[in-house]
Each structure stands twice: as structure tokens, then as C-alpha cells.
C-alpha positions as CSV (number, residue, x, y, z in Angstrom):
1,X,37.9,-87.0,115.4
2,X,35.5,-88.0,112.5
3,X,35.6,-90.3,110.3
4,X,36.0,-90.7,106.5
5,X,35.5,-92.9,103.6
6,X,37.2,-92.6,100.3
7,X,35.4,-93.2,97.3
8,X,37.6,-94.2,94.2
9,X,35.6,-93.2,90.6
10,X,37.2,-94.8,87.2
11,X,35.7,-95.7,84.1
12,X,35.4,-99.6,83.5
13,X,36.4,-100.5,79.4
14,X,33.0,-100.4,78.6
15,X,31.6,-97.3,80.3
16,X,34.6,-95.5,78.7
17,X,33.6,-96.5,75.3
18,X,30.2,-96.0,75.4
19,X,29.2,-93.1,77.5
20,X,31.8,-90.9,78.8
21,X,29.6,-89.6,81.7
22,X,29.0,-93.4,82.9
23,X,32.0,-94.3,85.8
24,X,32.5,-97.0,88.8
25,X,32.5,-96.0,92.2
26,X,33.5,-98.1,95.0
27,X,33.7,-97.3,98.1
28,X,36.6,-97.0,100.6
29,X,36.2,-98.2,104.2
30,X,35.3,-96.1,106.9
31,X,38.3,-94.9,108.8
32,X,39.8,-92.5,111.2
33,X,42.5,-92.1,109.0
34,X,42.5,-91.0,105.4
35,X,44.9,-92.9,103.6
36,X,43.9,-96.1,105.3
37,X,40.5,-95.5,103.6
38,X,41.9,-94.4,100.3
39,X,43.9,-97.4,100.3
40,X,40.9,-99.6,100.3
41,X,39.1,-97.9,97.9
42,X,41.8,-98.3,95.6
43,X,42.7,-101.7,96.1
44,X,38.8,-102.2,95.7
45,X,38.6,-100.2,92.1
46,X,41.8,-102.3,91.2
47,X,40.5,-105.9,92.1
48,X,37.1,-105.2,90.4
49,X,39.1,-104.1,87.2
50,X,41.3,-107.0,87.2
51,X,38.1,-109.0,87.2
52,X,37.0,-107.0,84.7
53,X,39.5,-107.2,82.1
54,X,41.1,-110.0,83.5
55,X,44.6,-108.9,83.6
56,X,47.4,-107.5,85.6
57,X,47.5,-103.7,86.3
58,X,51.0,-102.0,87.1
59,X,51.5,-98.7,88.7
60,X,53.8,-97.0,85.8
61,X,54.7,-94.3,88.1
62,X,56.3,-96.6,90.6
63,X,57.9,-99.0,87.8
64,X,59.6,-95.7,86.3
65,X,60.4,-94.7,89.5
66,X,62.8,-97.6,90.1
67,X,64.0,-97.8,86.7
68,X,65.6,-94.2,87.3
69,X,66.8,-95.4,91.0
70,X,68.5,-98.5,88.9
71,X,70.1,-96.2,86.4
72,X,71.6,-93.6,89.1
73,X,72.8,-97.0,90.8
74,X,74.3,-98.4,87.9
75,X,75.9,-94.6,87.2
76,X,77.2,-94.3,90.3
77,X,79.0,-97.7,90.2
């Protein structure tokens, strides 16, 4: 099999702002396996933006994900 490498694009606070064509790209590692390599690229993009803006990031999909999982829990009860 071959091998792949993700490459996560975004647009940093200031590239957003000032030229809407301008993103980041970092690169995933090279990997057998395609998740692994988006993984890296991700956590990558998200530890340069943290840097960046110096603050936390949240995944609002998985924080909304377990606030409906806590309701259905606290229906069920």
C-alpha cells in the first residue's frame, strides 16, 4: 500500500481579515493509514492556533454531542 499525508488548510485571525484567499497549511505526517495522518495534521493546525491566539479551542460538535447524551440520560431517569 502507499502512503498518505494530510494536509489541514485554515485561516489564521489575521489572514481571515485581511485577505480571504491567504490560509495556513500544515502538514499531516506521512502514514499508511489515513486518519492517523489526518489526525496529525489537525492536532498540528490546532497547536499553532492556540499559539496564535493564545487560547483554548473546543470542538462544539463533540461538546453538543454530550450535552444531548446528558439530557436523554437525565430523561430517561
Amino acid at each position: 500500500g502507499g502512503r498518505v499525508c494530510v494536509t489541514a488548510f485554515f485561516h489564521t485571525p489575521t489572514s481571515y481579515v485581511e485577505d480571504h484567499g491567504s490560509r495556513m497549511a500544515i502538514p499531516g505526517v506521512q502514514c499508511i493509514d489515513h486518519a492517523m495522518s489526518e489526525d496529525t495534521a489537525a492536532m498540528e493546525a490546532i497547536g499553532y492556533i492556540k499559539c496564535m491566539v493564545k487560547t483554548e479551542l473546543r470542538d462544539y460538535n463533540y461538546s453538543n454531542m454530550k450535552k444531548l447524551d446528558e439530557e436523554k440520560s437525565v430523561s430517561k431517569a
